[in-house]
ROSELO-712193 format. One record per residue (C-alpha): residue number from 1; residue in one letter; chain; x, y, z. Coordinates in pm, 1 decimal. Each point is the difference from the previous one (the first is absolute). Layout:
% residues N
 nuti lumba tido       xx       yy       zz
  NUM     A    A        X        Y        Z
...
***
This chain:
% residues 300
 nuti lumba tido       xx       yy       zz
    1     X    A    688.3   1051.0    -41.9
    2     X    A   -145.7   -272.1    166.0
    3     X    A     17.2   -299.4    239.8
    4     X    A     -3.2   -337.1     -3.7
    5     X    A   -256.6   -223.7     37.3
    6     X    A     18.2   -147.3    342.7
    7     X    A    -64.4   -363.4    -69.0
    8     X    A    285.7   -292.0     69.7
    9     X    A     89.0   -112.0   -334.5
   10     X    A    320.0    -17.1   -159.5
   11     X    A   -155.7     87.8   -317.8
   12     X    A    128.0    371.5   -159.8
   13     X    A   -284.2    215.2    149.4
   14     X    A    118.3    341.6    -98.3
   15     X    A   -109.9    402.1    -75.0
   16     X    A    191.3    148.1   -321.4
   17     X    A    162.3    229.4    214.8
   18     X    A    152.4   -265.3    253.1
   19     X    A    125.0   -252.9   -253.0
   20     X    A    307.7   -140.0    -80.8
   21     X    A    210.8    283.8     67.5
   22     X    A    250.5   -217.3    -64.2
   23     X    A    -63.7   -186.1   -319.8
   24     X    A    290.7    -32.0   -260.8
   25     X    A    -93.2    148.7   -327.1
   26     X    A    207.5     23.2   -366.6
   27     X    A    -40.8    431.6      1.4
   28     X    A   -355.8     35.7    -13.4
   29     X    A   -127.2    281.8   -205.3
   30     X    A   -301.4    130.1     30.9
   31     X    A   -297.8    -27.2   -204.1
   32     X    A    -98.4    237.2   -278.1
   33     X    A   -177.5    336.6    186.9
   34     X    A   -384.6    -82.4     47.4
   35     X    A   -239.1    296.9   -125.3
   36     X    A   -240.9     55.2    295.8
   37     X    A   -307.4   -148.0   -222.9
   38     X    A    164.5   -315.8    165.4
   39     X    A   -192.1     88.2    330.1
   40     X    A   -263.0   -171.7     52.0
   41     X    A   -335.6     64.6    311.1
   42     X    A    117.6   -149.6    376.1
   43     X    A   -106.5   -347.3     64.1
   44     X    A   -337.1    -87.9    173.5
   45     X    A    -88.8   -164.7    334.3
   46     X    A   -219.7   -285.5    -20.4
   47     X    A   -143.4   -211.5    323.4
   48     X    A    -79.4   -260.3   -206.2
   49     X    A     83.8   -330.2    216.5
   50     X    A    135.3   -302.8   -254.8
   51     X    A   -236.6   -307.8     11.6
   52     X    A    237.2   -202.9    160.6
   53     X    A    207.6    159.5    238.3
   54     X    A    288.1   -225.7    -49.1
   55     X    A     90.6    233.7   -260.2
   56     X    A      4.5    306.1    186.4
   57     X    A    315.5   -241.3    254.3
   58     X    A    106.9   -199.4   -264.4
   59     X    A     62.8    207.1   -295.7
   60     X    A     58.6   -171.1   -315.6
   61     X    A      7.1    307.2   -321.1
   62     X    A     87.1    306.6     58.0
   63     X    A   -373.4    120.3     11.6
   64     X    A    -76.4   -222.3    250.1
   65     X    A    318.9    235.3    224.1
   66     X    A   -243.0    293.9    -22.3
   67     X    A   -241.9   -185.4    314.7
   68     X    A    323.7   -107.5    165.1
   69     X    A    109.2    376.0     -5.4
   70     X    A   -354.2    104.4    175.4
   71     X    A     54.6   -257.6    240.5
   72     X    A    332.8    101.4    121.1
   73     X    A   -118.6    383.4    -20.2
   74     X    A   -265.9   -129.5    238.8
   75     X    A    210.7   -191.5    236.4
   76     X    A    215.3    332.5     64.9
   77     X    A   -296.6    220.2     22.3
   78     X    A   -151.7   -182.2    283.8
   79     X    A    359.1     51.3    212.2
   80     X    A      9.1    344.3    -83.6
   81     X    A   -393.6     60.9     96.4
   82     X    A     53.3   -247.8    310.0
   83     X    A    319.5    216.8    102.1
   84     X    A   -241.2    330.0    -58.0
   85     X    A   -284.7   -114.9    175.4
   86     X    A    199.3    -87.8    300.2
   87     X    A    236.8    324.3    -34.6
   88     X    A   -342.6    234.4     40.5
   89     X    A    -81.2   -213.7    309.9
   90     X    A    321.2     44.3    160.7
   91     X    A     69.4    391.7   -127.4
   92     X    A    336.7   -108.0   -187.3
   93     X    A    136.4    124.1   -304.9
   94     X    A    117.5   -295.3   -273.8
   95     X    A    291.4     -8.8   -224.1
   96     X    A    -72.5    180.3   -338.3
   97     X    A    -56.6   -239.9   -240.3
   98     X    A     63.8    -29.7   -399.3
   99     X    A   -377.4    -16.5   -159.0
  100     X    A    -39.1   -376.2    -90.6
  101     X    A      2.5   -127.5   -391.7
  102     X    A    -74.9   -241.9   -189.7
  103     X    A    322.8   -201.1    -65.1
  104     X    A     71.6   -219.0   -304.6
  105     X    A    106.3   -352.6     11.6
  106     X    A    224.2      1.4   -309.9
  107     X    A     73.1   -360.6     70.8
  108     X    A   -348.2    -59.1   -156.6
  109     X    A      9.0    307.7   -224.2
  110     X    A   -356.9    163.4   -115.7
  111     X    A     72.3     75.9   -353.2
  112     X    A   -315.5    161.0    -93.2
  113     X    A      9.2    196.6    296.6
  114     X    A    382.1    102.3    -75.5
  115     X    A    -94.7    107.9   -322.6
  116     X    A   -248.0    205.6     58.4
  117     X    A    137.0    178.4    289.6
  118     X    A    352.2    -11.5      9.5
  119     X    A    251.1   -194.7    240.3
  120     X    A   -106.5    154.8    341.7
  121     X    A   -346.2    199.0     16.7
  122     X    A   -273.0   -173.4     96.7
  123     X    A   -321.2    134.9    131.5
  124     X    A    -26.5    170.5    362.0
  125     X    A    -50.9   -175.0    334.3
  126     X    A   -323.3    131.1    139.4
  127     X    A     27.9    195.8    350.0
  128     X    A   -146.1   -182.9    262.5
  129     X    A   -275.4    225.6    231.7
  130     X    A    114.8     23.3    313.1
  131     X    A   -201.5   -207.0    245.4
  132     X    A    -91.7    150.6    343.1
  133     X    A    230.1    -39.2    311.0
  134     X    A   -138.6   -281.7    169.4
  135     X    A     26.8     92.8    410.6
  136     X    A     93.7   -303.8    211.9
  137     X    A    249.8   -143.8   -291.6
  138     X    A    273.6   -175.9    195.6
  139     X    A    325.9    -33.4   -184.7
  140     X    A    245.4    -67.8    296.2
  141     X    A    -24.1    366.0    166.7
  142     X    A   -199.0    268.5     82.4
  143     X    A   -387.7    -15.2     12.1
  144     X    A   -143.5     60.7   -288.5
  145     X    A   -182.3    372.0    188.2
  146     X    A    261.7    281.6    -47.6
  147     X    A    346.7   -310.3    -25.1
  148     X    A    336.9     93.2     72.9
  149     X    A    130.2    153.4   -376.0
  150     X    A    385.5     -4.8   -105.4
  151     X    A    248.2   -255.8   -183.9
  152     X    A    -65.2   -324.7    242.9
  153     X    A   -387.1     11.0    -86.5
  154     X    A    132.0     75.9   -382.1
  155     X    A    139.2   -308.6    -30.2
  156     X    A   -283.6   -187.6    200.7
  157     X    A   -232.2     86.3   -246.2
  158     X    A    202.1    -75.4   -320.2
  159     X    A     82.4   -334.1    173.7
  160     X    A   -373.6      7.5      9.1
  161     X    A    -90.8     52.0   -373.3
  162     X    A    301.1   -278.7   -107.4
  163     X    A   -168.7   -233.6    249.0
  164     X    A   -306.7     -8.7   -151.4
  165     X    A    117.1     31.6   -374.1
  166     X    A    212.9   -360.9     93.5
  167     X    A   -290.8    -81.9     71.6
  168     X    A   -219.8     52.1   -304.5
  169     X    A    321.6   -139.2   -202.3
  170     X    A     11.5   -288.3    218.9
  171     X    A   -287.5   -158.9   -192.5
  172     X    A    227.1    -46.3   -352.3
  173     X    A    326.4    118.1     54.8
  174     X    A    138.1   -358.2     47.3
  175     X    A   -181.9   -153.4   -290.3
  176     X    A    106.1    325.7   -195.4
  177     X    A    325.8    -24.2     76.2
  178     X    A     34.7   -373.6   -109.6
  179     X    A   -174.4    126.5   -324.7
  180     X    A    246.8    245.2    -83.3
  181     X    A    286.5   -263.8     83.5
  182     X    A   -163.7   -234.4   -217.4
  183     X    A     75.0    229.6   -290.2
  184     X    A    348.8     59.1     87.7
  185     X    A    124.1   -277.7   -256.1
  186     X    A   -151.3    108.8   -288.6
  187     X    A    248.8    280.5    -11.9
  188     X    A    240.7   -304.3    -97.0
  189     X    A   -271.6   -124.0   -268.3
  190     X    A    188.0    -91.3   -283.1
  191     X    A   -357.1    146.5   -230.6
  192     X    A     27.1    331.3    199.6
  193     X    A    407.0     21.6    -39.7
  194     X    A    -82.6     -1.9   -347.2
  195     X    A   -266.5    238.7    -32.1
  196     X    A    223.0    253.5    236.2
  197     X    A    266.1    -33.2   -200.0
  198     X    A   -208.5    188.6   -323.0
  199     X    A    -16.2    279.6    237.1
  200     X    A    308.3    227.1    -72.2
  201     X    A    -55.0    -25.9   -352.4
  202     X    A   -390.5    116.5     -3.7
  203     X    A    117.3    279.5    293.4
  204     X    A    216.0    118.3   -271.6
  205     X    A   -260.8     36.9   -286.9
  206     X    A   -169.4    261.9    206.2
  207     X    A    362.5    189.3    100.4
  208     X    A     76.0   -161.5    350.5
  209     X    A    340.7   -186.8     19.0
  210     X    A     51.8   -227.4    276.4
  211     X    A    126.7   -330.5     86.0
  212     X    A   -317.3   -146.8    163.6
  213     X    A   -321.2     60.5    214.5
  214     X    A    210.1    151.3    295.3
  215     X    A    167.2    229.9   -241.3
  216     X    A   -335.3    114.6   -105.0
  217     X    A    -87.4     60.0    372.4
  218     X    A    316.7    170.5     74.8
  219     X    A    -47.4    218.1   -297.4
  220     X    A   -386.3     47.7    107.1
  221     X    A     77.6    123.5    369.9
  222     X    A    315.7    228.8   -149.7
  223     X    A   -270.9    181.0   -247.3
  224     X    A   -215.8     46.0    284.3
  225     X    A    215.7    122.9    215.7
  226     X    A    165.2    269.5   -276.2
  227     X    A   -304.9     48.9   -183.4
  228     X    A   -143.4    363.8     36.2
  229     X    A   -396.0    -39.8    135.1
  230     X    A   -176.7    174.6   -300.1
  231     X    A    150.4   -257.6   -221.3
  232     X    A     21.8   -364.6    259.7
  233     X    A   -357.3   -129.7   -103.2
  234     X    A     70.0      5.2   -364.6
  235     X    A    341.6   -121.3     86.3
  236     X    A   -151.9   -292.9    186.3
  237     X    A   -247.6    -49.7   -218.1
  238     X    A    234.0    -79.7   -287.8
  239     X    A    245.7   -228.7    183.5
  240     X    A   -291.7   -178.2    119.8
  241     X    A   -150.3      2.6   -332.2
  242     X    A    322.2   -171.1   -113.1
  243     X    A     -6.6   -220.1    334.1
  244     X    A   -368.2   -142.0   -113.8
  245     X    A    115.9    -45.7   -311.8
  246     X    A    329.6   -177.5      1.3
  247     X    A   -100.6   -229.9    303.5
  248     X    A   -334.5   -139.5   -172.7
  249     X    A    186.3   -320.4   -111.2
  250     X    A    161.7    -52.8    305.4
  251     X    A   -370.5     11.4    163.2
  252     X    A   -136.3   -236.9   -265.5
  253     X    A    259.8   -271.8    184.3
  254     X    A    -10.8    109.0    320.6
  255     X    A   -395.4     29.5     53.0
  256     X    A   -114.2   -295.0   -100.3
  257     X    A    257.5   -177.2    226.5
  258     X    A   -107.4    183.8    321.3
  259     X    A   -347.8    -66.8    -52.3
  260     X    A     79.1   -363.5    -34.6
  261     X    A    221.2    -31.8    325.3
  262     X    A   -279.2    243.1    154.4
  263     X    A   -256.0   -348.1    -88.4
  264     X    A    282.4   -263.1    158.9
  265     X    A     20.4    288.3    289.1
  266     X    A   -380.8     10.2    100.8
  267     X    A    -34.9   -372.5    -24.9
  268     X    A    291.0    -63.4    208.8
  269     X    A   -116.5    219.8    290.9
  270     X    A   -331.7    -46.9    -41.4
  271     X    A   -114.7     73.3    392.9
  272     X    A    214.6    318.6     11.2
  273     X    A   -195.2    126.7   -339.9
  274     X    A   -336.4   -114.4    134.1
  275     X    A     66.1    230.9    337.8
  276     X    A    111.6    234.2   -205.5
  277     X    A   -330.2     -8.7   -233.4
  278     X    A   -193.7     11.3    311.7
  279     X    A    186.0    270.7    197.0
  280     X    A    182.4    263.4   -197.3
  281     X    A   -315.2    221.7   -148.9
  282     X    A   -168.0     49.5    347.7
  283     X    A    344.7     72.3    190.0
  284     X    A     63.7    266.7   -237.2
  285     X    A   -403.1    118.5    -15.2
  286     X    A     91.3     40.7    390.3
  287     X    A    271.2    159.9    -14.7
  288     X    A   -194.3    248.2   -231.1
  289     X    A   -288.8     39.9    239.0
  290     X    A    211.9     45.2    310.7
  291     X    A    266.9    213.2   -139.8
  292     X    A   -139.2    217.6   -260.0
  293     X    A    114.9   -139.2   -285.0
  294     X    A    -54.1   -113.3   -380.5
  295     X    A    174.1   -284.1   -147.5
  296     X    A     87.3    127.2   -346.8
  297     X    A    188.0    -76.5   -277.3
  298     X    A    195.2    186.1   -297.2
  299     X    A   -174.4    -78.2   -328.4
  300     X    A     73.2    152.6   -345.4
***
């Protein structure tokens, strides 16, 4: 029910339906049965940029995850609409391919987006327009005026679209990855260790028994996978209702510390953050203009 986010950290990127399948958890039960009144209206799309666009790379809260999100939707639409621009040149068929989504980084949860819309939904990627064929396109075979179609000039052309997504994410994906490194070791935080460990009891107050976070998860992608479909948003609503809830104090330590080591971060790569200030926005408002596309971003 999702994919994730194609960005090299080492930080737990994940969809509710693709986490943890794995986790160790004391017999979770599940929560009390949620009345549909628990639905609430889809989330929005904004296209509002952030004033600094460090924010949108170098996520700090978990509000702050909803411009990394549009970025990385972004990133994958231009190889897809690369790879179908050059496909109606050469008269080849692509792959089919899942529709893209906006996917959660629940290593820098959004609470008050959890809790208002449950553990997974978020609000639709837009579909691109398709952009005219444009004759002459050379992408290592045929000629662009009628192109030789089949597999070899498939694969051309999706080699096409991930050559030119690298590179749109070659202007942060190093610094980004450092970033998300440099918040690898507050998982050890003594301040955060303490906060998790009121977890399991608040989980319980509203019904869900499990050991830890990744018993939460496993129990999440289990109720999504078993829940029937008239009842999964109000299902997912109330675990993430209890997710919001019961992680709040855990937040209260761990925000506040990334957005200081995001300060000691910026200073200490200072040239990387200025080229970033100076570049990002009009890569991505070219990418838009070439491509047919619309950075956007989930918003509550």
């Amino acid at each position: 029910m999702g994919e994730r986010v194609p960005v090299g950290c080492r930080v737990v990127v994940v969809a509710v339906a693709a986490v943890f399948a794995a986790a160790c958890s004391a017999g979770p039960a599940p929560p009390a049965a949620p009345s549909r009144a628990a639905r609430v209206a889809p989330a929005r799309l904004s296209d509002t940029l952030p004033d600094d666009p460090v924010r949108m790379v170098l996520p700090a809260t978990g509000a702050e995850t909803r411009w990394t999100q549009g970025l990385d939707v972004l990133v994958r639409q231009e190889a897809r609409a690369v790879a179908a621009s050059c496909a109606r040149d050469h008269r080849t068929v692509l792959p089919a391919q899942a529709p893209l989504t906006f996917i959660r980084y629940y290593e820098l949860p959004d609470l008050d987006f959890v809790a208002r819309h449950g553990m997974s939904e978020s609000a639709p990627v837009p579909v691109p327009a398709p952009v005219p064929a444009t004759t002459g396109t050379n992408t290592g075979g045929g000629n662009g005026s009628g192109g030789s179609g089949g597999p070899a000039a498939a694969r051309r052309c999706l080699a096409a679209g991930t050559a030119a997504a690298t590179a749109l994410r070659d202007g942060y994906a190093a610094l980004q990855g450092r970033w998300f490194d440099a918040l690898v070791p507050l998982r050890r935080d003594p301040a955060v260790l303490r906060a998790l460990r009121t977890l399991p009891g608040c989980l319980a107050g509203h019904g869900i028994r499990v050991r830890d976070e990744n018993g939460f998860f496993a129990l999440a992608d289990s109720r999504a996978q078993t829940t029937a479909p008239d009842r999964l948003p109000a299902v997912e609503h109330a675990l993430g209702d209890a997710y919001a809830d019961c992680m709040r104090p855990v937040e209260a330590v761990r925000e506040p510390a990334r957005l200081r080591l995001r300060a000691r971060f910026v200073a200490e790569h200072a040239a990387a953050i200025r080229g970033l200030r100076a570049t990002l926005v009009p890569s991505l408002r070219r990418a838009e203009r070439e491509h047919g596309l619309r950075l956007v971003f989930p918003a509550p």
